[in-house]
N, C-alpha and C positions, 0 to 999 in steps of 0.2 A: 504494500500500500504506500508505504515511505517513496518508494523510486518514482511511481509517475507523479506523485505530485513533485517532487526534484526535474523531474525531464519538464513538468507544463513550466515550470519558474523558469527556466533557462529556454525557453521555447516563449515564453511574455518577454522576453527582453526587447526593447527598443530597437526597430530595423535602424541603417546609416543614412537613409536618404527615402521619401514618401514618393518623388517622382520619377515616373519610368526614364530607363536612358534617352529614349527616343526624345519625350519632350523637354528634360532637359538639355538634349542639343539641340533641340529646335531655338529656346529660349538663349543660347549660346550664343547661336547662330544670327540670331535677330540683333541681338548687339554687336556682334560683329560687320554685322550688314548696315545697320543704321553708322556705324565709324567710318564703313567705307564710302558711304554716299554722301557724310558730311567733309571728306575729303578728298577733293578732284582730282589732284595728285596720285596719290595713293588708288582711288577707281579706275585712272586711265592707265598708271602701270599694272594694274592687279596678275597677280602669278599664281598665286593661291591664296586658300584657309585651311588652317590646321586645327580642328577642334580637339586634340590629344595636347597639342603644345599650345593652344589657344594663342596663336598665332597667326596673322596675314604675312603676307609678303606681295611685294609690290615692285617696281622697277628691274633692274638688275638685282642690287644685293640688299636690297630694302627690309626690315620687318619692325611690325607692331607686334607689340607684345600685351597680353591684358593678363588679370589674373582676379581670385575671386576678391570682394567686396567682403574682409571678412566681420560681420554685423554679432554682436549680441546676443545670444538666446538662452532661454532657461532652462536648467536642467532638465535634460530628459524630453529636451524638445526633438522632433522629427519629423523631418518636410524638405525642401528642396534645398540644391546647396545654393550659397551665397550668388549672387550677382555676377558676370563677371565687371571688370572696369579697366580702362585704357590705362598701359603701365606704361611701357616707354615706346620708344622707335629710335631705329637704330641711323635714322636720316630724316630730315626734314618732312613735314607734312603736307605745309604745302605750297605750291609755288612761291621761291623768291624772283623779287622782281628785280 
C-alpha cells in the first residue's frame, strides 16, 4: 500500500514547461520575425533562423543573438518558458548612412 502512494507523489510533481514545443516555437519564432521586419538591414540580408541557438543571421557574417527574458515566478509555478529578447549582434542593425 506504502509504494503506490510513493510512485503517485513522485508522478504529482510539477512538469518543466505547460506548453507544447511546437507552440512554443511558434511564439519564438514571432519575435524573431517581428526583429527582423523592424530591421531593413538585417530583412534584406536574411540567411537564416536558428531556433536551437535563437539566433538570425543576416548579410555575410552577420548575427543576432536573443535569449530568454528571464521574469519572476512563484514556487512551483508551471507554464511556458520566458520570452525571448534581442541580446546582441554581432554588426550593425541598421543602415549607416
Amino acid at each position: 500500500m506504502k509504494i503506490p502512494a510513493v510512485l503517485l507523489l513522485f508522478l504529482a510533481l510539477p512538469a518543466q514547461a505547460a506548453l507544447p514545443p511546437q507552440y512554443q516555437n511558434r511564439r519564438d519564432l514571432e519575435v524573431m520575425l517581428t526583429f527582423i521586419q523592424q530591421h531593413p538591414r538585417v530583412e534584406a540580408g536574411l540567411n537564416g533562423i536558428d531556433l536551437d541557438a535563437y539566433t538570425v543571421r543576416y548579410e555575410r557574417e552577420c548575427i543576432a543573438s536573443f535569449m530568454r527574458d528571464v521574469q519572476p515566478k512563484p514556487q512551483g509555478w508551471v507554464g511556458p518558458l520566458d520570452p525571448l529578447i534581442f541580446k546582441e549582434s554581432t554588426c550593425a542593425l541598421d543602415y549607416v548612412p
